[in-house]
C-alpha positions in Angstrom: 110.8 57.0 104.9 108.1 54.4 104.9 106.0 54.3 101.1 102.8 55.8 101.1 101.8 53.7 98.9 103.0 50.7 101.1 100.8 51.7 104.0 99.1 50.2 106.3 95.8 51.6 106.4 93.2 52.1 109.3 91.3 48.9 110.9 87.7 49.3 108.8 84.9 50.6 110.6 81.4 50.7 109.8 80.6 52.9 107.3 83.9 52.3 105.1 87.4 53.7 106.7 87.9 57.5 108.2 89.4 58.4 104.3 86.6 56.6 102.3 84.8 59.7 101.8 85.7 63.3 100.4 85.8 65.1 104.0 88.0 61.7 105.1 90.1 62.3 102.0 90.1 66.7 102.7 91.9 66.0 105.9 94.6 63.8 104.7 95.7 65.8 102.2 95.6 69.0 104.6 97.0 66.7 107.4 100.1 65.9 104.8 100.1 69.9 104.3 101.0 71.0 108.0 103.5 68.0 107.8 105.5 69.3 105.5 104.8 72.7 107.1 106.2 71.5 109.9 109.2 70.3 108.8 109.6 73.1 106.8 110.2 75.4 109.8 113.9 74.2 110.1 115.5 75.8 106.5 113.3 78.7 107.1 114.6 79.4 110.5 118.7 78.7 109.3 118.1 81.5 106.8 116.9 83.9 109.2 120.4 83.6 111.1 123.1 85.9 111.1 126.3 85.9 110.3 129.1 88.2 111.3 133.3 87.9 111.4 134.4 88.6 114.5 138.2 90.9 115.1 139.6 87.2 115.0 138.2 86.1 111.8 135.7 83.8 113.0 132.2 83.9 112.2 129.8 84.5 115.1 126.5 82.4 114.2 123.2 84.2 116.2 119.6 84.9 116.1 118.2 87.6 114.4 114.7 89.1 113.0 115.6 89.7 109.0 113.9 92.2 107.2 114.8 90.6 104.1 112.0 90.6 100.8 112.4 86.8 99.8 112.7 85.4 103.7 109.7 87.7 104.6 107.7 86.4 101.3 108.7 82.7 102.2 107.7 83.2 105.4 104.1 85.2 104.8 104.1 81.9 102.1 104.4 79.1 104.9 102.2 81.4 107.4 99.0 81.5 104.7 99.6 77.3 103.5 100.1 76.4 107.6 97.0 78.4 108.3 95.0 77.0 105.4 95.9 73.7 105.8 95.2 73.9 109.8 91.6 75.4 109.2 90.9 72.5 106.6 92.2 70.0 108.8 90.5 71.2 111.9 86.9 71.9 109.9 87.2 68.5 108.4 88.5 66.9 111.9 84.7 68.2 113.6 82.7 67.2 110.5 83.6 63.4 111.2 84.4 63.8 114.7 88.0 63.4 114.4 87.1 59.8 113.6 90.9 58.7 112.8 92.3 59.9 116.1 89.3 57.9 118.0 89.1 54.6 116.1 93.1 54.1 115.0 94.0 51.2 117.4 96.3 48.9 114.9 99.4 48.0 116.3 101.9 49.2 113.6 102.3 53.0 112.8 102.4 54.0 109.5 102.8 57.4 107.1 99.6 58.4 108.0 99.8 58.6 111.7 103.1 60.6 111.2 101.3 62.7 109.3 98.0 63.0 112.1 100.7 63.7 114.6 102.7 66.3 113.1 99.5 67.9 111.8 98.3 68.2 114.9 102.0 69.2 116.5 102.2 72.2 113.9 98.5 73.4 114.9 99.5 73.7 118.8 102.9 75.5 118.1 101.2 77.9 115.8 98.4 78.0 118.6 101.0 78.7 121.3 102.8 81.2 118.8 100.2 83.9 120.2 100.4 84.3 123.5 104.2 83.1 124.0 105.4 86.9 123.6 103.5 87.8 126.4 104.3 84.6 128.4 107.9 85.5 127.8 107.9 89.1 128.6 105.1 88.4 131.6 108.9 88.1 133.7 108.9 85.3 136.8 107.9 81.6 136.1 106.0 82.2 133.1 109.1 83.7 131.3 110.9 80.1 132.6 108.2 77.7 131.4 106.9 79.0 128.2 110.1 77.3 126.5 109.4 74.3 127.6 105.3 74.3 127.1 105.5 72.8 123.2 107.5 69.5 124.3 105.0 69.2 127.1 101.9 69.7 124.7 104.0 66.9 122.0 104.5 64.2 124.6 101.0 64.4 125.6 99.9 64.3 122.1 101.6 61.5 121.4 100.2 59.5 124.6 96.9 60.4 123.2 97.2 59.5 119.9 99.1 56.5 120.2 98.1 55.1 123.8 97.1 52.0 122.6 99.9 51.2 120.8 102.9 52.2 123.5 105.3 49.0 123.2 105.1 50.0 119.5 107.0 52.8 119.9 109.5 51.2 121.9 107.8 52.0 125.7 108.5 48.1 126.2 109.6 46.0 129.7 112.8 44.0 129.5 114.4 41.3 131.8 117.1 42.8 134.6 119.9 41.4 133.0 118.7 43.5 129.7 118.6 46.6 132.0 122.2 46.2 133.3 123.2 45.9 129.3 121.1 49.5 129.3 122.8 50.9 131.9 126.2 49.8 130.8 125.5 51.4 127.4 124.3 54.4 128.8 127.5 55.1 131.2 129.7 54.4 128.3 127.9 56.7 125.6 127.6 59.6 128.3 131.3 59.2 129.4 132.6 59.8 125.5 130.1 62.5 125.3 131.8 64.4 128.7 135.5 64.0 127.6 135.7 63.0 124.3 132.4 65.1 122.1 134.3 68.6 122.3 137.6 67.9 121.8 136.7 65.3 119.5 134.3 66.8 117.3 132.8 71.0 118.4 136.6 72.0 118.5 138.0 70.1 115.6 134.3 71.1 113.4 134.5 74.5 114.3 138.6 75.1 113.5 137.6 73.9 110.1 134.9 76.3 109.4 136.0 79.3 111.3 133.4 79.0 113.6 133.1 80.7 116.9 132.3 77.8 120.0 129.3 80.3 121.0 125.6 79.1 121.1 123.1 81.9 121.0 120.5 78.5 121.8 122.9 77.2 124.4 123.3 80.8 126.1 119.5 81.4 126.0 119.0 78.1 128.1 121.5 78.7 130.3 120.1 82.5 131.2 116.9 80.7 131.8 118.3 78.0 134.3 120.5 81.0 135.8 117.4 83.1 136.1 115.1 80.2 137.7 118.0 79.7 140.1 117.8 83.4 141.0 114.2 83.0 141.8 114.3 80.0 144.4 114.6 76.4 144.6 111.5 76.1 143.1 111.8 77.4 140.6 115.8 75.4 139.9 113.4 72.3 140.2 110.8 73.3 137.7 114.1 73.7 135.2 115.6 69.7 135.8 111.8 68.5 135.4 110.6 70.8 132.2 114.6 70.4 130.5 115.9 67.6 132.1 113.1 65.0 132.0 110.4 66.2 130.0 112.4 67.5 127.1 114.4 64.6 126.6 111.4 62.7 126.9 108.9 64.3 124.3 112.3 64.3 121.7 112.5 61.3 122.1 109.2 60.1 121.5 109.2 62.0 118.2 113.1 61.5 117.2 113.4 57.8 117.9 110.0 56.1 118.7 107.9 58.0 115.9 110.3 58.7 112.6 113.0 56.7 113.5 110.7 53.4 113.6 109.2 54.2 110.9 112.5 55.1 108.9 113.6 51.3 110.2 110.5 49.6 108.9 112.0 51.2 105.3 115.6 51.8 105.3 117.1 49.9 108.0 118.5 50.1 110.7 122.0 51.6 110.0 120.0 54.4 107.4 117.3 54.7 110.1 120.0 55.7 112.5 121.5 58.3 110.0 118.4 59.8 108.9 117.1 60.4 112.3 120.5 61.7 113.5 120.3 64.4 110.7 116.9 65.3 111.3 117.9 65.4 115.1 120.6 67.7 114.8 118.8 70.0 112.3 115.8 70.4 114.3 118.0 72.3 117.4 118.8 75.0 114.4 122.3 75.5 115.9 124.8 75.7 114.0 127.5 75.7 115.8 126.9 72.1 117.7 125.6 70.7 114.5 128.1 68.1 114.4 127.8 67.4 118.3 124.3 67.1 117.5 124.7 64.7 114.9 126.9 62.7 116.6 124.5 62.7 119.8 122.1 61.5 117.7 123.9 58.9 116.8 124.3 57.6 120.0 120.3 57.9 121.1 119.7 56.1 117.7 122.0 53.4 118.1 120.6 52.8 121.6 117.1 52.3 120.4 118.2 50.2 117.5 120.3 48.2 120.1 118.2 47.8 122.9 114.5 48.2 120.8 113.7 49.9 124.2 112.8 53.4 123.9 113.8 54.1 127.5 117.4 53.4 126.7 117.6 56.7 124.9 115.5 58.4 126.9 117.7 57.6 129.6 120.8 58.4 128.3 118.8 61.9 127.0 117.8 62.4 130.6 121.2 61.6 132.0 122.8 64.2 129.5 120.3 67.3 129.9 120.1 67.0 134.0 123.8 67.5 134.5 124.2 70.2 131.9 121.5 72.1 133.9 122.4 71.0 137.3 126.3 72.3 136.4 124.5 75.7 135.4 122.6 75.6 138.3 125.7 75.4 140.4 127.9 77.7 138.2 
């Protein structure tokens, strides 16, 4: 990951820059804190898995509320620090009227705007936290798009905070003959993916660990695609948009244009590819298509480092999710 110390740091503006002073310097540190609060979410939510053997020996890999003492003290830990650091941030964020969001306008993207971003991506889950039980057990299209309402809420976030530095993060034009090297790439990545990625890698991954090929995340979208085809057209077209387009789109924003340029700025390309492959794969907390993940991953990443065109893994992203929920739709 990029050096703090390393930096660049925020265009001056009158008065000395947005962490000159002790409120400036408050919300950094509190903006670092709901970073790593953020990314904290992913081992805490692993441990609160279960694990059982099945009659054939396998172990079945689900979700599960835990009742145990040191997940619930972890947990009532990372509640009270993400809460903490949110107030700070947001107090600190009104006394200078969130000067850093309004006057950061350089064109490269450091630490600290990863650290803005996610700071502000862990304050609207936690804010959406509240009312999502009752959006999901409201029934009808709520039930559908509450899901899908956090990557809508990150990919606006992340037009807002870095609309003036778009071809940054990779949102850049390229000649036709570029785009017909896209497209190629694309076709040939998604065609291993369809025939190659299960027998290849989930089978194989899973023999070794005794794992059972049964995704409690993969069912739960699937019994929301099969419910939204039950309720009309509609409501089937809401599911391509909000899992299909927009939900490859916002992951890709944060995956690829966000920590994975930054990650390249520091480590590389090959290590930037790795590193946000892992992260990738880890984020979908699913076990048993870890390794698909991964190996998805791979493929976005080496697309952006390939093509230095975000839309090349957004594309392929796109590609990917739509038929998965299209051949729900239909089955």
């Amino acid at each position: 990951m990029q050096n703090l110390a390393s930096s660049p740091s925020p265009a001056p503006a009158p008065g000395g820059g947005p962490h000159s002073s002790v409120v400036g310097k408050v919300r950094l540190i509190s903006a670092w804190v709901l970073f790593l609060s953020y990314f904290y979410m992913v081992p805490l939510e692993f441990s609160a898995l279960q694990w059982e053997r099945t009659r054939e020996g396998l172990w079945r890999v689900t979700e599960a509320q835990t009742t145990d003492p040191l997940f619930l003290l972890l947990y009532l830990l990372w509640l009270g620090t993400t809460f903490l650091g949110a107030f700070l941030f947001l107090v600190t964020g009104l006394k200078d009227r969130f000067r850093y969001e309004r006057t950061r306008i350089e064109e490269s993207i450091g630490a600290q705007d990863l650290a803005y971003y996610f700071a502000w991506v862990q304050i609207l889950s936690m804010g959406f936290l509240i009312p999502y039980g009752a959006l999901s057990e409201e029934g009808g299209w709520l039930s559908i798009v509450a899901p899908f309402l956090p990557h809508v809420l990150m990919l606006l976030l992340a037009l807002f905070m870095f609309r003036h530095r778009l071809r940054r993060i990779g949102f850049s034009g390229d000649p036709f003959r570029r785009w017909v090297a896209i497209a190629v790439a694309i076709a040939a990545g998604y065609l291993f993916v369809y025939y190659a990625l299960d027998p290849w890698v989930t089978e194989p991954v899973a023999r070794f660990f005794s794992l059972e090929i049964q995704s409690w995340r993969e069912d739960s979208i699937s019994q929301g695609v099969e419910q939204a085809a039950r309720l009309g057209w509609i409501y089937a077209v809401g599911q391509v948009l909000l899992l299909g387009v927009i939900g490859p789109i916002a992951e890709e924003v944060m995956f690829r244009g966000l920590l994975m340029g930054a990650f390249l700025q520091r480590i590389g390309s090959v290590g930037a590819v790795l590193l946000s492959s892992a992260i990738f794969a880890l984020f979908h907390v699913d076990v048993v298509f870890l390794a698909p993940l991964f190996v998805m991953g791979l493929i976005l990443g080496t697309l952006y480092a390939l093509f230095k065109n975000l839309w090349a893994p957004i594309l392929f992203h796109i590609l990917n999710n739509t038929v998965s929920v299209i051949y729900d739709l239909l089955g």
